[in-house]
C-alpha positions as CSV (number, residue, x, y, z in Angstrom):
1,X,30.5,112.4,65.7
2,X,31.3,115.5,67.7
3,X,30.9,113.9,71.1
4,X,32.6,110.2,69.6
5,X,35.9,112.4,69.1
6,X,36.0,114.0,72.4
7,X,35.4,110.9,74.0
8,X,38.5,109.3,72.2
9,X,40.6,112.8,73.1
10,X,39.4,112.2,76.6
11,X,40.3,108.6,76.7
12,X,43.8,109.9,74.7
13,X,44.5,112.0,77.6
14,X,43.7,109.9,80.4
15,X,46.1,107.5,79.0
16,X,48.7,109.7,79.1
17,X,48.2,111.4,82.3
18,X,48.3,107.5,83.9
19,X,51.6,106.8,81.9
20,X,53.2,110.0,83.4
21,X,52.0,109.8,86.4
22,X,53.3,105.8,86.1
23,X,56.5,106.6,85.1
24,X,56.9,109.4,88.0
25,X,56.5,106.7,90.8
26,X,58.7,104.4,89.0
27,X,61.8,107.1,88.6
28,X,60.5,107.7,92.3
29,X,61.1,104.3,93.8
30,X,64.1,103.7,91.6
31,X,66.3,107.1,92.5
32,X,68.6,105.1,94.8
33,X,69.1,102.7,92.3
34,X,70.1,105.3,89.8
35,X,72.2,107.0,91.9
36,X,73.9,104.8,93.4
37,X,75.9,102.3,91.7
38,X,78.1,100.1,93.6
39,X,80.5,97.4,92.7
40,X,81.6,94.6,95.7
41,X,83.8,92.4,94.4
42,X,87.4,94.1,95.3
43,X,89.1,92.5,92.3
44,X,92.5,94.3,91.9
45,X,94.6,96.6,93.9
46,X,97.6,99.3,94.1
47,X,99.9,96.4,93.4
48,X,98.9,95.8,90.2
49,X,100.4,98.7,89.7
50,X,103.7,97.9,92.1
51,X,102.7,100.2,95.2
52,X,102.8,99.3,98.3
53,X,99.8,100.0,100.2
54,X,97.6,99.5,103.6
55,X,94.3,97.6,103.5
56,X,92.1,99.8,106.4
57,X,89.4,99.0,108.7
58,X,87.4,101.6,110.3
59,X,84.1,102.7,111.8
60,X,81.6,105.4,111.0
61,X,79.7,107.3,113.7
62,X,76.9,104.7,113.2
63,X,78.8,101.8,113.6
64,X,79.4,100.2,110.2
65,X,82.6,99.3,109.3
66,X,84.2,100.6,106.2
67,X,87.0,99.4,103.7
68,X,89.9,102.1,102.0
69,X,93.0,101.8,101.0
70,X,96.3,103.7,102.2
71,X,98.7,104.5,99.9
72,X,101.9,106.4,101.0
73,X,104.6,108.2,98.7
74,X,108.0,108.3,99.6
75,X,108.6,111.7,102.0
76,X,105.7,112.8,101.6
77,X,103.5,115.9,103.7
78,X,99.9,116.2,101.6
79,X,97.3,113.3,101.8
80,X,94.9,113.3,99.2
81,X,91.7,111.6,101.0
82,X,89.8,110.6,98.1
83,X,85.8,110.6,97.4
84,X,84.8,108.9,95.0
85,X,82.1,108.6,92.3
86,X,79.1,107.1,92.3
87,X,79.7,104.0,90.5
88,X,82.0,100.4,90.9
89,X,84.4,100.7,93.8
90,X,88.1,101.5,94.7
91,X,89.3,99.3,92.6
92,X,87.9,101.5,89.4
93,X,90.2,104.1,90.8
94,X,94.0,102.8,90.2
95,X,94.7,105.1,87.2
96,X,94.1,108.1,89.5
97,X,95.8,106.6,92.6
98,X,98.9,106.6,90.1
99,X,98.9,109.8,88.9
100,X,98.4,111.0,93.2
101,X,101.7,108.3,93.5
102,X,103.7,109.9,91.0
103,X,102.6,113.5,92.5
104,X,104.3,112.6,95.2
105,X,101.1,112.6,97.2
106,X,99.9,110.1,100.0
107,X,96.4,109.0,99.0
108,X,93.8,107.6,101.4
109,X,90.9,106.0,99.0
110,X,87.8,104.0,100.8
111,X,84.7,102.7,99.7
112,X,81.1,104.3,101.0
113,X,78.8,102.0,103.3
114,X,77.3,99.0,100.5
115,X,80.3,99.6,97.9
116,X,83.0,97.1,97.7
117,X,83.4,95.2,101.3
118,X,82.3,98.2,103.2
119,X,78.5,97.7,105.4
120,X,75.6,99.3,105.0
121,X,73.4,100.6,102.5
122,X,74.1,103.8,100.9
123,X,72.5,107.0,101.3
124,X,72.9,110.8,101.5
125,X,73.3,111.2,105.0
126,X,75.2,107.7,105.3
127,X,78.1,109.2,102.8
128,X,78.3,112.1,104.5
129,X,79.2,109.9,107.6
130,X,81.7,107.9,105.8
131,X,83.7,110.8,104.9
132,X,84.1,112.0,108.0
133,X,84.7,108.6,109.4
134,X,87.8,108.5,107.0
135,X,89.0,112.5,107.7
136,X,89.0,111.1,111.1
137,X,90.9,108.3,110.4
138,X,93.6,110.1,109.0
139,X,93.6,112.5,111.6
140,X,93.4,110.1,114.3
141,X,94.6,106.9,113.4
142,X,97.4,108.2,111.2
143,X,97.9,111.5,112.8
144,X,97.9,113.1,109.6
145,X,97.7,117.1,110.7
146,X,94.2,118.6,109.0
147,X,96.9,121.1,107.3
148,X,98.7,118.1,105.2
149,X,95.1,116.5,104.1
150,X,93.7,118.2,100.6
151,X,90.1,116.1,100.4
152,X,89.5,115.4,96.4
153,X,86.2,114.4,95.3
154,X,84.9,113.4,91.8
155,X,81.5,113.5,90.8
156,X,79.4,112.8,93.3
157,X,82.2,112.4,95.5
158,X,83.1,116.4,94.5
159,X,79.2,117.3,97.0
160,X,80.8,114.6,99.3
161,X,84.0,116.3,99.4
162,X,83.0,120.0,99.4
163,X,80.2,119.0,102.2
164,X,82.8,118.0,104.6
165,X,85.6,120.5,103.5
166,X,83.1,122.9,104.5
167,X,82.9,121.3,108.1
168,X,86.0,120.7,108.6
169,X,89.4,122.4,107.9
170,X,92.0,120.8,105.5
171,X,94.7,122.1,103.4
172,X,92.6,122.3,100.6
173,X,90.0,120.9,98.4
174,X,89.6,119.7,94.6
175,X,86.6,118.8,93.2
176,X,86.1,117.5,89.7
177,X,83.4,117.2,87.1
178,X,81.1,118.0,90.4
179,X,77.6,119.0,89.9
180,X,75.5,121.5,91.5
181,X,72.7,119.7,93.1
182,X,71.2,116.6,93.0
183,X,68.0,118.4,91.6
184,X,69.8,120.4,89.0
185,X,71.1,116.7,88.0
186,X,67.4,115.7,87.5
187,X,66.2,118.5,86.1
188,X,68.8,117.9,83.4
189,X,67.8,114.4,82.9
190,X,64.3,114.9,83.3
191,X,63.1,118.3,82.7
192,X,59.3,116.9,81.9
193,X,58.9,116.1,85.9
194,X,58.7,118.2,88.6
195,X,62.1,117.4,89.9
196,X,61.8,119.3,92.8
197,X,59.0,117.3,94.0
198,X,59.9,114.2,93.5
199,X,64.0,114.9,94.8
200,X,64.6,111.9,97.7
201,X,68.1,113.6,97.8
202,X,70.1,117.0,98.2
203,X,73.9,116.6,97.6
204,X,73.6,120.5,97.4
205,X,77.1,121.2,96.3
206,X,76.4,124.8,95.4
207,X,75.5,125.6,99.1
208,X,78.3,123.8,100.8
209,X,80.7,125.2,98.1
210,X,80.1,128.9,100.4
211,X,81.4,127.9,103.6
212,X,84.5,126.2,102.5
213,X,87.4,128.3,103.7
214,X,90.2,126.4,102.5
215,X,92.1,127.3,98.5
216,X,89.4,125.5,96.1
217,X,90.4,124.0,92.7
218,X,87.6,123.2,90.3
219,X,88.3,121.1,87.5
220,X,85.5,119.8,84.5
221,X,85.8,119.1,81.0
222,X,83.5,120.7,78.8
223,X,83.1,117.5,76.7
224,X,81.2,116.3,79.6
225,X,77.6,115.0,78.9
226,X,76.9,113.6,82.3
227,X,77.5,116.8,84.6
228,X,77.1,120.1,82.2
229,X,80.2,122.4,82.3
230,X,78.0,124.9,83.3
231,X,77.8,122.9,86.8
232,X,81.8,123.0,87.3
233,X,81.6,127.2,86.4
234,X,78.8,127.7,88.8
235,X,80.7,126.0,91.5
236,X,83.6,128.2,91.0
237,X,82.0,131.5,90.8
238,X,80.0,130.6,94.3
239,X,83.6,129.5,96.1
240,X,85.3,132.0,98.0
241,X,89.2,133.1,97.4
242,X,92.0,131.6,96.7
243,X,90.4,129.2,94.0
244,X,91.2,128.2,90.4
245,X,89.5,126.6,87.4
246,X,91.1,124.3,85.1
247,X,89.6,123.3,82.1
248,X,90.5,119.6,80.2
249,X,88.7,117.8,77.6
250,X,87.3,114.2,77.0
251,X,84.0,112.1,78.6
252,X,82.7,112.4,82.2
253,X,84.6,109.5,83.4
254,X,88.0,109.2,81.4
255,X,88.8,113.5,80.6
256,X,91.4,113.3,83.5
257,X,93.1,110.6,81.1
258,X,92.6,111.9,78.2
259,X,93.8,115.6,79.5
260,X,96.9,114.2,81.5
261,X,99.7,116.4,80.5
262,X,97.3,119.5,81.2
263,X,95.8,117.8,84.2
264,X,99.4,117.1,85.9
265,X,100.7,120.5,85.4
266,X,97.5,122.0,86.8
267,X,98.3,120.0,89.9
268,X,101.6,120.4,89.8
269,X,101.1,124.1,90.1
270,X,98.3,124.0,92.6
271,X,100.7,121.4,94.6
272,X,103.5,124.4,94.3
273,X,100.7,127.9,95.8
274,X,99.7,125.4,98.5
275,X,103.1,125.0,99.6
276,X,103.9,128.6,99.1
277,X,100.7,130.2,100.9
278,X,101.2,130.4,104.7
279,X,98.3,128.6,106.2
280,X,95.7,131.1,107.3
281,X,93.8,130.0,110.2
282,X,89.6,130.3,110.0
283,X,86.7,130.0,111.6
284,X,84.7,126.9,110.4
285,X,81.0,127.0,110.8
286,X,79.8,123.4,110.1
287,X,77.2,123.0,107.2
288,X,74.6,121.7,109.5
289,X,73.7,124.4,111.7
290,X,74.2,126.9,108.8
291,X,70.4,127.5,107.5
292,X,71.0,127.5,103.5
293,X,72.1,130.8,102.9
294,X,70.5,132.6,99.4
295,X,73.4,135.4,99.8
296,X,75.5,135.7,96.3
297,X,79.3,135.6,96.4
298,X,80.7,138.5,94.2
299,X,81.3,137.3,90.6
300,X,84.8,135.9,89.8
301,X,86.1,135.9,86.3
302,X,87.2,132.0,86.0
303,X,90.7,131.8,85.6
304,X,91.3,129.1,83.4
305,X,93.7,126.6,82.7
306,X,92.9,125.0,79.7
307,X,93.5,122.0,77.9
308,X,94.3,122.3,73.7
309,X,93.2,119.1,72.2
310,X,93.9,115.9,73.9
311,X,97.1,116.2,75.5
């Protein structure tokens, strides 16, 4: 009877090491497919909204050729160059392309290689490429001095962003409801694998964060359930000086909506140091030949602007 039930035990747990080990190789394979989600059809643009803007065509290092969208404000300096998420295309962005409009802010949106009509496939290293594809762009194309651009990324676009803010040397840089790393994102999601292991990506926001030498604004809601809170305070305590934190309310994808009034002033005031602060020039080190660092910044008490209910 003994030996019976330690047979069935034995067969219990070979079952369940198979259906782990199963399921590990399947959220292997499929890691691409959950972090990346892209839309292509290009259904609407800025004029549904009544802005004028410029449909753009340009190449990445590699030779794709990518899609974005221009969109200029009436005598304006800053460019926002905008990275976006992870998911649909630059279409899914109009609400934020409005509230950049009524800033007063030029805004330079474009879809990574295999979202909307852009080439390619995405990747880590790919997105990377496209950013600095666009930055150039800007530079080149538009002549847009690197001290007018402030890059903006959102969620996975905020590792995008910070990766090449810390490469190259803009105005400034925003980053919103950005996480820390791609395996801090897993381990969050799935902290019964070895994340670690299994990671096919970095996005190592929390590394390239150090090397940026440019004002840093981190904004996160802390009613987000997709990227912890915790991720947007970590970020801000590893950035260097001048940086702020601002605080707003509602979901991953829809707080900047919900927290509006709170979310305007913050960059209304940010809008106002940058123009105030002289331009310091610095020394930029690009990310790549930089071996990841394990130095700790001194601690920063968060200085917060924060949102009371939905404003």
């Amino acid at each position: 009877m003994v030996d019976k039930m330690g047979l069935i035990l034995l067969y219990i747990a070979g079952a369940l090491i198979i259906a782990y080990c199963g399921w590990a190789l399947v959220l292997y394979l499929l890691q691409a497919t959950f972090l990346y989600q892209p839309v292509r059809d290009v259904l609407d643009t800025p004029s549904k909204l009544g802005l004028d803007f410029q449909s753009v065509l340009f190449k990445t290092s590699d030779g794709l050729l990518l899609t974005g969208w221009y969109i200029p404000a009436e005598k304006s300096e800053l460019t926002i160059l905008f990275c976006q998420g992870n998911g649909g295309n630059v279409m899914h962005r109009l609400d934020s392309i409005n509230i950049f409009h009524n800033l007063g802010l030029n805004c330079f949106i474009f879809d990574y290689r295999g979202y909307g009509s852009s080439q390619g496939k995405p990747s880590e290293e790919g997105t990377y490429l496209d950013a600095v594809a666009a930055y150039k762009w800007l530079t080149g194309r538009k002549k847009v001095s690197p001290d007018n651009i402030v890059i903006f990324g959102r969620s996975l676009g905020g590792s995008i962003a910070t990766q090449l803010a810390a490469n190259v040397r803009p105005r400034a840089l925003v980053i919103e409801s950005a996480f820390t790393s791609y395996v801090d994102m897993g381990k969050r999601f799935f902290p019964y694998m070895p994340v670690r292991w299994f990671a096919r990506f970095s996005y190592t926001t929390i590394h390239y964060v150090k090397y940026v030498r440019c004002p840093i604004m981190v904004i996160h809601s802390r009613d987000d359930k997709v990227v912890p809170f915790e991720f947007g305070l970590k970020l801000y305590e590893a950035a260097n000086e001048p940086k702020e934190f601002v605080q707003i309310v509602g979901s991953h994808n829809d707080g900047f909506l919900l927290s509006k009034a709170i979310y305007t002033k913050a960059w209304l005031n940010w809008l106002r140091f940058l123009k105030e602060r002289e331009v310091q020039p610095v020394v930029v080190r690009p990310v790549s030949n930089i071996q990841g660092s394990r130095s700790k910044s001194a601690s920063h008490c968060p200085r917060f602007i924060q949102a009371k209910g939905s404003e």
